[in-house]
Backbone as a printed PyTorch tensor [residue, N CA C, xyz], in Angstrom:
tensor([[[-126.3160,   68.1020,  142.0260],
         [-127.2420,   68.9580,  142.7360],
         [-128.2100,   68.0960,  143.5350]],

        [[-128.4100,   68.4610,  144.9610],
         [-129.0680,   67.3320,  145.5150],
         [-129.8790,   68.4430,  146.3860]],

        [[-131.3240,   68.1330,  146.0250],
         [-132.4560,   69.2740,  146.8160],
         [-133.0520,   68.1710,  147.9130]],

        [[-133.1810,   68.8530,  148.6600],
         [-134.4590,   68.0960,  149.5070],
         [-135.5950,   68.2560,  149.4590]],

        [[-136.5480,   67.0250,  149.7930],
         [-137.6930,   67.5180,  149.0020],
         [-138.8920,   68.2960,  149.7620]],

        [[-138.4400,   68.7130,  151.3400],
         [-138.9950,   69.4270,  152.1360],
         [-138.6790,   71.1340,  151.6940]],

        [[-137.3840,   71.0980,  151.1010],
         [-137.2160,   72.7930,  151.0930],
         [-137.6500,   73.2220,  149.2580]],

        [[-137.3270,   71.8940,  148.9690],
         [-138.0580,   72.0130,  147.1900],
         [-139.7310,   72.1720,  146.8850]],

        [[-140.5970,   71.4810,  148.1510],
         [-141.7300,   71.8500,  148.4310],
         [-141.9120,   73.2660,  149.0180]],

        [[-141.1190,   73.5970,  149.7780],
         [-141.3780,   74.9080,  149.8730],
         [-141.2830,   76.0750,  149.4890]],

        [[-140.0540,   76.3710,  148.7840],
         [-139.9610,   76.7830,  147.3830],
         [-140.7340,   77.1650,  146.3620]],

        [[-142.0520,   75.5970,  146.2050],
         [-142.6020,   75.6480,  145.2100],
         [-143.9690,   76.1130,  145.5770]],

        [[-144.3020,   76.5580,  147.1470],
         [-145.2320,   77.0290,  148.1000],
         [-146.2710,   75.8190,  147.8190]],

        [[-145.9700,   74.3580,  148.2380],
         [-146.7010,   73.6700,  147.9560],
         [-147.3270,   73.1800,  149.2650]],

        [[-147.3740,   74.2410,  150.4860],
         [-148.0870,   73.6420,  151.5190],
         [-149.6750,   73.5480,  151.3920]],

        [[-150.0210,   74.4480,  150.6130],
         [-151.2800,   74.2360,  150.1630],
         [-151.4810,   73.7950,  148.6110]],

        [[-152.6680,   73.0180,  148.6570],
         [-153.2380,   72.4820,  147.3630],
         [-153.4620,   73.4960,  146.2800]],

        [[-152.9440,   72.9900,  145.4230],
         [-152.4010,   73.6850,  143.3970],
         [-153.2640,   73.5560,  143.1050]],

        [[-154.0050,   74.2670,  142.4270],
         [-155.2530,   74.8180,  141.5060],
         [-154.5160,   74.6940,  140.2430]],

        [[-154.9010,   73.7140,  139.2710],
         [-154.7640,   73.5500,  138.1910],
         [-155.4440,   73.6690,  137.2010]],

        [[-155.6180,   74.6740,  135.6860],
         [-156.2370,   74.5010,  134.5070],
         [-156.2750,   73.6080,  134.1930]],

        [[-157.5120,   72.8520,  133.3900],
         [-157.8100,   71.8680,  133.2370],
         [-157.8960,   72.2060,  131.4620]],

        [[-157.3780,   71.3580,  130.6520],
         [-157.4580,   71.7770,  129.0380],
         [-157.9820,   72.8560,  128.2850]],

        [[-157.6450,   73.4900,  127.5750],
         [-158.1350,   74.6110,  126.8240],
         [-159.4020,   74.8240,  126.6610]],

        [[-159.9380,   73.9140,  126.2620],
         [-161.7050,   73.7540,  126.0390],
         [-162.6380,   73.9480,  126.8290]],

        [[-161.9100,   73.4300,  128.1130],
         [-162.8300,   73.9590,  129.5130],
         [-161.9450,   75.1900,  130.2450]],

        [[-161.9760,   76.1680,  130.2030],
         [-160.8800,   77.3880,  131.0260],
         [-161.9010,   77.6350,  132.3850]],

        [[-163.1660,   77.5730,  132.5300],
         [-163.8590,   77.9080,  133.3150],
         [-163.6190,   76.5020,  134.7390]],

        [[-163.5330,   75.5800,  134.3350],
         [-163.6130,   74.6830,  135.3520],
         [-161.9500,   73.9900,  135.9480]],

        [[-161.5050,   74.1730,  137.3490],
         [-160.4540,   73.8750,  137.9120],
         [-160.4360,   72.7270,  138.8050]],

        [[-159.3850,   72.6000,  139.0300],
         [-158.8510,   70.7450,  139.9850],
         [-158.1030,   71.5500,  140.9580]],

        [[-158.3070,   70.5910,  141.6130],
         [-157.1910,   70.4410,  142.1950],
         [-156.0480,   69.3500,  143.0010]],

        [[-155.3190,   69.5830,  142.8770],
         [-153.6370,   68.4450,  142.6340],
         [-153.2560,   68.5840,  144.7020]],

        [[-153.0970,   67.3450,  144.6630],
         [-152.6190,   67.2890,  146.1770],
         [-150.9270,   67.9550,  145.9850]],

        [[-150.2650,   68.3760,  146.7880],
         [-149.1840,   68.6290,  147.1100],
         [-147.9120,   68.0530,  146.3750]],

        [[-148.5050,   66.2910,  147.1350],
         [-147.3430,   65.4920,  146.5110],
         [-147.1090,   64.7610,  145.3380]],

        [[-148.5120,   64.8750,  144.6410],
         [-149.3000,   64.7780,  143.1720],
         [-148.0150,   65.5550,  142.2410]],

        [[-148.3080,   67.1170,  142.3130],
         [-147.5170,   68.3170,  142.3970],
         [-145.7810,   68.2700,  142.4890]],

        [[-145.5360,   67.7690,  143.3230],
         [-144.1040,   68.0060,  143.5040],
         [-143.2090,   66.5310,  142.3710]],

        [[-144.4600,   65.2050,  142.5330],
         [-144.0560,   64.5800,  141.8960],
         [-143.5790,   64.7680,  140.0540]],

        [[-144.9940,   65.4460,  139.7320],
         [-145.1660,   65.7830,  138.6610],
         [-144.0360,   66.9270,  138.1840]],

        [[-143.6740,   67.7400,  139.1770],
         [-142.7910,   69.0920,  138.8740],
         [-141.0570,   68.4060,  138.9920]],

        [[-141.0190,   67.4790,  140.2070],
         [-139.3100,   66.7000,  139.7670],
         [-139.6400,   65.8400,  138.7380]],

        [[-140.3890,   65.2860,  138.3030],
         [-140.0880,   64.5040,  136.8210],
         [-139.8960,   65.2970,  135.7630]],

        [[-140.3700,   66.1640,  135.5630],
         [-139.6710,   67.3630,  134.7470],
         [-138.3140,   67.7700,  135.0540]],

        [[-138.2140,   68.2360,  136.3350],
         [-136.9090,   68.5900,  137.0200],
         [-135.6210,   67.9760,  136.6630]],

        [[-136.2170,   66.6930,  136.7730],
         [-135.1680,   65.4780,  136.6110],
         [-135.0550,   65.5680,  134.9890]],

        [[-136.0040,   65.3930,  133.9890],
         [-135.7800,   65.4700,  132.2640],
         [-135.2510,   66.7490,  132.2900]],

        [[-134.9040,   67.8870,  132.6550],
         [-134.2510,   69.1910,  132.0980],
         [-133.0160,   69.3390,  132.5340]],

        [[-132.6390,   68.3320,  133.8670],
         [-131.4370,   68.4190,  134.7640],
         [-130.3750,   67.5110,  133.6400]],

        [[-131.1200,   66.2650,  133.2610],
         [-130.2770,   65.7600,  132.7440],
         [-130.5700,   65.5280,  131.3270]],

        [[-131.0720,   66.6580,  130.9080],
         [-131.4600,   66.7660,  129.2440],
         [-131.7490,   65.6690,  127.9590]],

        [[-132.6070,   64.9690,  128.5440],
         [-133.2120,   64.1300,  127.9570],
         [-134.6850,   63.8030,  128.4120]],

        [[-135.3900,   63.4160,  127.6160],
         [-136.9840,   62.6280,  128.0140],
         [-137.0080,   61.2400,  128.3200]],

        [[-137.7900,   60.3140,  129.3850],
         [-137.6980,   59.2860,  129.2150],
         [-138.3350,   58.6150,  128.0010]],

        [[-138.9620,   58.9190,  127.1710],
         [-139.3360,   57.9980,  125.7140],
         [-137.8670,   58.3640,  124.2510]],

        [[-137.2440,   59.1380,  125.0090],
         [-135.9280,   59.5160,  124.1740],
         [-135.0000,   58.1960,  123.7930]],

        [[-134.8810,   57.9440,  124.6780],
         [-133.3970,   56.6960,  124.4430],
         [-134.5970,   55.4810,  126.0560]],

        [[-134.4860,   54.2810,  125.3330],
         [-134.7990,   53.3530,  125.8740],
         [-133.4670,   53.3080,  126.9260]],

        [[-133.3400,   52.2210,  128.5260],
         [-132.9640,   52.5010,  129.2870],
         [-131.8680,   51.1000,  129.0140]],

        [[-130.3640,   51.6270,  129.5000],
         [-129.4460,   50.8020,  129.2380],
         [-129.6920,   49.7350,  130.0680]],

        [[-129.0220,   47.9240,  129.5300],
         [-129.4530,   46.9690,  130.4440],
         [-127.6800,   46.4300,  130.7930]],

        [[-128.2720,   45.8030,  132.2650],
         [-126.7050,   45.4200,  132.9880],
         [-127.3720,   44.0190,  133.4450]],

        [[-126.3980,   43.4520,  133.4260],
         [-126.3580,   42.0850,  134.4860],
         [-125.5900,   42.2230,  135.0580]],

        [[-125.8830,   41.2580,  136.9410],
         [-125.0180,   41.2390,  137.7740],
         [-124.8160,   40.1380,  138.3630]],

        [[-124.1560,   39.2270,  137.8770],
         [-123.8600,   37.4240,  138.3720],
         [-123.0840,   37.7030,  139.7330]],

        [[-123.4100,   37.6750,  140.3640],
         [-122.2560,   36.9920,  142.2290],
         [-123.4890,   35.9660,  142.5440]],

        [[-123.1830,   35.2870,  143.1890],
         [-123.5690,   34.4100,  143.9240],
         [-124.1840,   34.8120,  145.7550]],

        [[-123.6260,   36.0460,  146.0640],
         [-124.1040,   36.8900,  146.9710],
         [-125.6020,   37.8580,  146.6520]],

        [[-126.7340,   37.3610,  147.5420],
         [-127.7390,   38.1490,  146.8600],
         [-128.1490,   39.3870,  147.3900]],

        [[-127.0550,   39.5070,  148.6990],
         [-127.4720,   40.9450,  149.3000],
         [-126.1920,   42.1670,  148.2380]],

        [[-125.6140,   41.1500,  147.1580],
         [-124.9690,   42.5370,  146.4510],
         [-125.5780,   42.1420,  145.2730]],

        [[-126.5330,   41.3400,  144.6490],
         [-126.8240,   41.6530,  143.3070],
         [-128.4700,   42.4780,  143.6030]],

        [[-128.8950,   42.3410,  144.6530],
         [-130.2730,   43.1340,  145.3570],
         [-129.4150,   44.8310,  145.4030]],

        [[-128.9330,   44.9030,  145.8730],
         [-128.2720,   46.3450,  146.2190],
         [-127.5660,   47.0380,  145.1400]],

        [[-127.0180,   46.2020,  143.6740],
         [-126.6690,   46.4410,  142.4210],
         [-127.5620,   46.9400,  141.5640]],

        [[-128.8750,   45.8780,  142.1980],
         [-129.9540,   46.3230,  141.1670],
         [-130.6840,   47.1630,  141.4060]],

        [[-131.0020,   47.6000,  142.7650],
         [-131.3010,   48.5230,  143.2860],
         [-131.0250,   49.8030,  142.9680]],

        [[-129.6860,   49.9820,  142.9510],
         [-128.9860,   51.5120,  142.7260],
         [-128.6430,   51.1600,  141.2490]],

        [[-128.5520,   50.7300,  140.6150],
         [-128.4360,   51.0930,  138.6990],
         [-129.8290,   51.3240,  138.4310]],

        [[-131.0200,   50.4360,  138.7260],
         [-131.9630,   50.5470,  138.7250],
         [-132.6940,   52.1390,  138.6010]],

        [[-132.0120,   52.2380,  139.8760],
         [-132.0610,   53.8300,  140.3150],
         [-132.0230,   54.8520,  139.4360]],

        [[-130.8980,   54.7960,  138.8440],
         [-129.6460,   55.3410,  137.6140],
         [-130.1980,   55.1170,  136.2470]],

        [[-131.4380,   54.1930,  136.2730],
         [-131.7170,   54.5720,  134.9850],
         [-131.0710,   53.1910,  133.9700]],

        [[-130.9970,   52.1000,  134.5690],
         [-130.2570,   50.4730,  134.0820],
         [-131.7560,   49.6230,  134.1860]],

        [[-131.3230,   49.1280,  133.1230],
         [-132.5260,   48.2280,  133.3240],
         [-131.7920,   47.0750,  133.8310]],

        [[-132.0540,   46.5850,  135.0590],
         [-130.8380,   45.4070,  135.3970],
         [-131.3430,   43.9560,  135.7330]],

        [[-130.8370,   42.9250,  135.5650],
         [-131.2100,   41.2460,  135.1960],
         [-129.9250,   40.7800,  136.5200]],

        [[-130.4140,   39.7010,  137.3770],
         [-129.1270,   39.3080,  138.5430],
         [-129.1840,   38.1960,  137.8560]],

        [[-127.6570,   37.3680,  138.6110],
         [-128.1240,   36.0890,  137.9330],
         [-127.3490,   35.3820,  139.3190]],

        [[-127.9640,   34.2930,  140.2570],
         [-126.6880,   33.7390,  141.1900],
         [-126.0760,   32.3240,  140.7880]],

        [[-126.2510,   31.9440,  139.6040],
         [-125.7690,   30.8470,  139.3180],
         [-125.0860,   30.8920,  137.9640]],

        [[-124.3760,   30.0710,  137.2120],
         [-123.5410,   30.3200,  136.1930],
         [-124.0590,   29.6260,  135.4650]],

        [[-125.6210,   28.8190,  135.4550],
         [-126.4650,   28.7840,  134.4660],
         [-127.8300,   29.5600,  133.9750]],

        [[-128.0670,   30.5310,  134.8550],
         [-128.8980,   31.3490,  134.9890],
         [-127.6790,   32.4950,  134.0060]],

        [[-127.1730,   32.5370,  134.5560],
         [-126.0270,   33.8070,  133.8210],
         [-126.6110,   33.1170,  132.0560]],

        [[-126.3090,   32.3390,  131.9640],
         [-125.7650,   31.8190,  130.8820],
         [-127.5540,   31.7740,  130.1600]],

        [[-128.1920,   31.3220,  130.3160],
         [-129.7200,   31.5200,  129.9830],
         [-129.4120,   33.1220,  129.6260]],

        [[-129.5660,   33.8320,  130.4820],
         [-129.3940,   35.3740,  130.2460],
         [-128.9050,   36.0480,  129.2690]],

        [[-127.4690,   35.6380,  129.1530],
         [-126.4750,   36.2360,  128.1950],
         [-127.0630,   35.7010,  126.8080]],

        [[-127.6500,   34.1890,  126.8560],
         [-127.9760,   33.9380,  125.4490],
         [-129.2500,   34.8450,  125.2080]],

        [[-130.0970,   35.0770,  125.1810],
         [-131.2480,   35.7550,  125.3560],
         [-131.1340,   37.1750,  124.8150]],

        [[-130.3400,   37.7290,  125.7570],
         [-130.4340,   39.4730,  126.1510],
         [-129.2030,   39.9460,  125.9840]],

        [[-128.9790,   41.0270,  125.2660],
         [-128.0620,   42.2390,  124.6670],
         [-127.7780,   42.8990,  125.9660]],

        [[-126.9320,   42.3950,  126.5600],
         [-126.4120,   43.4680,  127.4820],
         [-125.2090,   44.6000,  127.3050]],

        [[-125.5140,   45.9100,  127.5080],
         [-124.2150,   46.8680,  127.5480],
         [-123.2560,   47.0290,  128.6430]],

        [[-123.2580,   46.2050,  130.0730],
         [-122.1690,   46.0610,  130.9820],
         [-122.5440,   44.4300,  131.4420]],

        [[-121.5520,   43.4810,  131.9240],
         [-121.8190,   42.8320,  132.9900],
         [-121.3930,   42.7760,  134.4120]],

        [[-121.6510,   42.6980,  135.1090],
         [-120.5740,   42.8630,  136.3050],
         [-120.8370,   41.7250,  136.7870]],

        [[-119.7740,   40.9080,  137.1320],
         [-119.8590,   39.9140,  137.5220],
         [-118.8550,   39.5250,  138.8960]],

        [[-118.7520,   38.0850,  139.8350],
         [-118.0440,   38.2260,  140.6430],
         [-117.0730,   36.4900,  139.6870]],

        [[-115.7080,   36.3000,  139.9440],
         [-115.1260,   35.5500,  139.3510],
         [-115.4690,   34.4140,  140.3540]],

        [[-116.0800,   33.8370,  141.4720],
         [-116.3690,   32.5970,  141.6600],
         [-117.6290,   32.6700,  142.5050]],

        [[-118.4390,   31.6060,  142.0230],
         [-119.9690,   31.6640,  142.0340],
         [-120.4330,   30.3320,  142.8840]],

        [[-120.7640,   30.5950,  143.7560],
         [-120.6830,   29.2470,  144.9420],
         [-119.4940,   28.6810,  145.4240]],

        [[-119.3460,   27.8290,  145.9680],
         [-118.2030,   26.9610,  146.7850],
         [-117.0970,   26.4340,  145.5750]],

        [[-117.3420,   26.0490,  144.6740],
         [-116.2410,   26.1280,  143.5980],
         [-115.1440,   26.5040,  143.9010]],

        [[-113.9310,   25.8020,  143.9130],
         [-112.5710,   26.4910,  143.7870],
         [-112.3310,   26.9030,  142.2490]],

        [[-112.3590,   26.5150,  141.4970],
         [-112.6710,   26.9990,  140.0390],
         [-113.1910,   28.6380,  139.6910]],

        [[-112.4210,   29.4220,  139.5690],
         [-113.2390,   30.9690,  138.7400],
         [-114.0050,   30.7350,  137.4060]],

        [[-115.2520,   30.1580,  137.9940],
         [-116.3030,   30.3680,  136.7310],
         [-116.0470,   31.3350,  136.1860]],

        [[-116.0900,   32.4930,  136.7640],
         [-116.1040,   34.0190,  136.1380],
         [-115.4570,   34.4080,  134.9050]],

        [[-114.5920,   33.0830,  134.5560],
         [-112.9600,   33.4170,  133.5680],
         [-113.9530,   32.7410,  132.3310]],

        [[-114.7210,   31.9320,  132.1970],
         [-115.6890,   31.1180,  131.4130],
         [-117.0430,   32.3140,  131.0740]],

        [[-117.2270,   33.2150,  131.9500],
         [-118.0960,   33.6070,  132.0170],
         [-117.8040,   34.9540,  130.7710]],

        [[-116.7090,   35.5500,  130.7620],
         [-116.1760,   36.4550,  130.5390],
         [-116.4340,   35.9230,  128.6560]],

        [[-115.6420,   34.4660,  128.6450],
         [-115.5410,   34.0830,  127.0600],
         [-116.8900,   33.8020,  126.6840]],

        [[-117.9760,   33.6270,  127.4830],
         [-119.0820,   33.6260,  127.3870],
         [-119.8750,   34.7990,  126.6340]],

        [[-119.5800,   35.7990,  127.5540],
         [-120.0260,   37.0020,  127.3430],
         [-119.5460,   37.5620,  126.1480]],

        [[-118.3840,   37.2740,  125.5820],
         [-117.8130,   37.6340,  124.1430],
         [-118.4490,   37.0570,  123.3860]],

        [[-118.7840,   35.5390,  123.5940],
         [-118.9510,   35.3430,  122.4890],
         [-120.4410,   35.3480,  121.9890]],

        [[-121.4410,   35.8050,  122.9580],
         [-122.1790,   35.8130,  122.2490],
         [-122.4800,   37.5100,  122.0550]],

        [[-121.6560,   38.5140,  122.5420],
         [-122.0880,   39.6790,  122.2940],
         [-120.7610,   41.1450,  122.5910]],

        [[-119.7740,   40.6200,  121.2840],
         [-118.4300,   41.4110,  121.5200],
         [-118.1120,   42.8820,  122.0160]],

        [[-119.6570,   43.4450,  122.2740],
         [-119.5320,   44.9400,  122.5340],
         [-119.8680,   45.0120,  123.8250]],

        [[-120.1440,   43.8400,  124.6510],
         [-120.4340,   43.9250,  126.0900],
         [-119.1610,   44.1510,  126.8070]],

        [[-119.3050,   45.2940,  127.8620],
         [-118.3410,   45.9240,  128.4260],
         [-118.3990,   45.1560,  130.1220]],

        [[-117.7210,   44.3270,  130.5970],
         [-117.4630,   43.4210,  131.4550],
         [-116.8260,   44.0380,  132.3540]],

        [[-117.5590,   44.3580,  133.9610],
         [-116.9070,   44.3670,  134.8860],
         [-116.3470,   43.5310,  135.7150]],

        [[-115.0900,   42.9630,  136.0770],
         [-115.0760,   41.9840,  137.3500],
         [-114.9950,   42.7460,  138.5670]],

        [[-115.4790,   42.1450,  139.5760],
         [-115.9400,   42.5040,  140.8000],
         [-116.1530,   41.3660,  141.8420]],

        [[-114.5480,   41.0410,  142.5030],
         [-114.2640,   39.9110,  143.1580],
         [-113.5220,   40.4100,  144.2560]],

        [[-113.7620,   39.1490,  145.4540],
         [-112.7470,   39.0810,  146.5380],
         [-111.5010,   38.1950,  146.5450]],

        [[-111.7630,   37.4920,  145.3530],
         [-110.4960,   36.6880,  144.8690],
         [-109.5780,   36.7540,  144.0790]],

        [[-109.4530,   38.0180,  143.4410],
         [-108.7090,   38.6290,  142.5630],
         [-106.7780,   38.2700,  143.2860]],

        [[-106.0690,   38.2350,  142.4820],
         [-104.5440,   38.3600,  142.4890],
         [-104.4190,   39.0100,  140.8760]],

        [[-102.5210,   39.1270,  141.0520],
         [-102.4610,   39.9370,  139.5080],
         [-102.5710,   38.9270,  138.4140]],

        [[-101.7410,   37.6090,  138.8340],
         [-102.8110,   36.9760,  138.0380],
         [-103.8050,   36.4060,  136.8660]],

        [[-104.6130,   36.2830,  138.2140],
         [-106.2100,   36.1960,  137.1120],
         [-106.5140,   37.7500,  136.6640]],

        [[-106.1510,   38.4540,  137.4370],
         [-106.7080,   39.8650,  136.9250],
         [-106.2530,   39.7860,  135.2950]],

        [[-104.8460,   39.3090,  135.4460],
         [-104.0120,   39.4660,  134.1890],
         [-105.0390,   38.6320,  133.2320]],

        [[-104.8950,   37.2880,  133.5160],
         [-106.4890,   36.4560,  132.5880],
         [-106.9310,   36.7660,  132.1780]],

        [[-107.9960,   37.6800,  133.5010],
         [-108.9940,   38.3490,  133.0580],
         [-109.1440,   38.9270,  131.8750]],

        [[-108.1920,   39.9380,  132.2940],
         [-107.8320,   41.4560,  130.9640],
         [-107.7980,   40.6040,  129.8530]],

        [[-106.9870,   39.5720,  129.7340],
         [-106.5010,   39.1430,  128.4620],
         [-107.6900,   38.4360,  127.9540]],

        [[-108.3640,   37.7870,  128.6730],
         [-109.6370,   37.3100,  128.0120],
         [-111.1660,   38.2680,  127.2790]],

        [[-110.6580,   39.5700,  128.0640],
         [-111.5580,   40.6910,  127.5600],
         [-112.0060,   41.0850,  128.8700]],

        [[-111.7610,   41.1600,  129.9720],
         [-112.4450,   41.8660,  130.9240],
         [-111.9030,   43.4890,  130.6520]],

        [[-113.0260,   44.5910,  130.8700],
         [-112.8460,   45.7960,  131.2160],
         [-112.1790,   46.4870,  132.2600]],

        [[-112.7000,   46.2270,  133.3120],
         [-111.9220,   46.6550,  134.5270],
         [-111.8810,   45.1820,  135.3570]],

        [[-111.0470,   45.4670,  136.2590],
         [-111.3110,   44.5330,  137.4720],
         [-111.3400,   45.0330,  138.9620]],

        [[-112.2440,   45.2070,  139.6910],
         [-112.4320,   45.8450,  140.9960],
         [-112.6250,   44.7690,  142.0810]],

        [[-111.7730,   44.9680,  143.4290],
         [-111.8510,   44.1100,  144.2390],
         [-112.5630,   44.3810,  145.4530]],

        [[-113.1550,   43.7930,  146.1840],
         [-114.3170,   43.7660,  146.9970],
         [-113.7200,   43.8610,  148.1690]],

        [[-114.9600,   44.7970,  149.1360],
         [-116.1040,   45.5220,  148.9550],
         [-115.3370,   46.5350,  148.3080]],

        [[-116.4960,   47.5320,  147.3540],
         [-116.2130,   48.3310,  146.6100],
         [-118.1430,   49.4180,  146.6570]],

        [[-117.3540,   50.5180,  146.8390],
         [-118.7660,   51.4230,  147.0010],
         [-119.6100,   51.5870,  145.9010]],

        [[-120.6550,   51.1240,  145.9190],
         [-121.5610,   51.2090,  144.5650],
         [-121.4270,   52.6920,  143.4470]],

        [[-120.7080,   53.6970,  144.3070],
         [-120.7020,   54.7260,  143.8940],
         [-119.7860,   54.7170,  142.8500]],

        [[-118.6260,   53.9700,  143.0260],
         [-117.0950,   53.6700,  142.3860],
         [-117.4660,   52.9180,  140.9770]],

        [[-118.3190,   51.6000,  141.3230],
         [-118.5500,   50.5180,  140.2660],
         [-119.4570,   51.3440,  139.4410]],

        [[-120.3080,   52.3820,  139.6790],
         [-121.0080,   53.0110,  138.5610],
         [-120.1910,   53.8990,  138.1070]],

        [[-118.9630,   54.7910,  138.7750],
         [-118.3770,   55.4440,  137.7110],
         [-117.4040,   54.7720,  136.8840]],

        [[-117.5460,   53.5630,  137.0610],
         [-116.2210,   52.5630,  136.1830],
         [-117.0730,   51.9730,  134.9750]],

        [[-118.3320,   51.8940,  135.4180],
         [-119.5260,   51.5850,  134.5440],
         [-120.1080,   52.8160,  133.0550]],

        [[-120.2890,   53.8750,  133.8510],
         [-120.5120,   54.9710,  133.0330],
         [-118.9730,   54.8800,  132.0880]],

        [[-118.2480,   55.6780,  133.1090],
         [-116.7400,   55.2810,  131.8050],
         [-116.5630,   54.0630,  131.1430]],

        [[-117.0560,   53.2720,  130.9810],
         [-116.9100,   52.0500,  130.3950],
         [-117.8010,   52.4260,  129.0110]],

        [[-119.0850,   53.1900,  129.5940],
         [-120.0800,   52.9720,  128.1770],
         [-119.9920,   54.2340,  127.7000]],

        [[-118.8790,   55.2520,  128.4050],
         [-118.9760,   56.3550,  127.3730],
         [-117.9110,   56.3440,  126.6450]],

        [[-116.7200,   55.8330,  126.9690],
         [-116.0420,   55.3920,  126.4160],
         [-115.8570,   54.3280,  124.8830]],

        [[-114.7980,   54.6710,  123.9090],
         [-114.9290,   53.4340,  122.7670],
         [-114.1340,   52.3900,  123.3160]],

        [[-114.6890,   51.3520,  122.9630],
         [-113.6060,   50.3990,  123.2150],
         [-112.2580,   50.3170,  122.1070]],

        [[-111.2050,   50.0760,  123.1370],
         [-109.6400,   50.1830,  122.1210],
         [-109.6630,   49.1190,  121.8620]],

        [[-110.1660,   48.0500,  121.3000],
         [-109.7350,   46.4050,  120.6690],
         [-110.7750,   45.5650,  120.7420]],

        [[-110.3290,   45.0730,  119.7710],
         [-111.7670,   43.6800,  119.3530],
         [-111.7570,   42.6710,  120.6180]],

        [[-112.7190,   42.4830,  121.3230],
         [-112.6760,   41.0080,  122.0170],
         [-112.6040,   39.9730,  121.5250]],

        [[-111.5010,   38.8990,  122.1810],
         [-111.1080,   37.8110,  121.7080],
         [-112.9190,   36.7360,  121.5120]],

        [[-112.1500,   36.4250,  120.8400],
         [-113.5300,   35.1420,  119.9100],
         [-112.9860,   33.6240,  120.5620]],

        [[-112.5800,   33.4560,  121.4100],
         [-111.7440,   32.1960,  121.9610],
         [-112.9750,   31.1690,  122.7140]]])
């Protein structure tokens, strides 16, 4: 459901300023709420009843996103962000690695080679990610993919593997299915 917030203001006849009760104790004395005060306050509700939960309900899931490209781990973090991810970038494969030791992540998405390297860090990154946290659900998300490393991949524990460019829209529903999903098999300990 996607409102706009010009016809959702109007709707809510918020061209003029909301007269608001002010606590039980005082009934005699009123405020009043600017417009966009108002509309803010009325979609944050909107938003907790749409998708039936409170934000102090469930703390917010965390993702990392290792590429070495920072106009896609800015635009990753951006839109999960969005979505309700608490999200960590990383552009180097020691920054990744600081990270992963540290922090419990529930997806990673990562890209399989991270600077000029002919080498797929990403395949290191993956046994990385197992081993310090076997329930992390691993996206790859490369322009260097063949069947392959894909095959590697899988076998080393990657979740999916998606090849680039890929619409942010796609990698979050591979993401969501990833974490609503059980996982079918133990990740290798290698």
């Amino acid at each position: 459901m996607t409102y706009r917030i010009r016809a959702f203001a109007e709707a809510l006849y918020l061209n003029a300023p909301v007269r608001a009760v002010l606590p039980r104790q005082q009934p005699q004395k009123l405020t009043t709420r600017s417009p966009l005060a108002t509309l803010k306050r009325v979609s944050g509700r909107l938003t907790r009843f749409l998708h039936g939960r409170d934000k102090s309900e469930a703390s917010p899931r965390r993702l990392l996103v290792v590429d070495d490209e920072q106009s896609i781990c800015f635009s990753m973090s951006e839109y999960f962000t969005h979505h309700g991810f608490t999200v960590d970038t990383a552009s180097e494969v020691e920054q990744a690695e600081r990270l992963i030791g540290t922090t419990k992540y529930e997806v990673v998405i990562q890209d399989l080679r991270l600077g000029t390297a002919k080498n797929p860090d990403g395949l290191d990154m993956i046994r990385l990610v197992h081993q310090h946290s076997p329930d992390t659900r691993i996206v790859v998300l490369t322009a260097y993919g063949s069947s392959e490393v894909e095959s590697e991949a899988r076998a080393l524990g990657a979740d999916a593997f998606l090849r680039k460019p890929q619409p942010l829209s796609q990698v979050a529903q591979v993401v969501r299915g990833l974490i609503e999903s059980p996982r079918r098999w133990a990740a290798p300990h290698a």
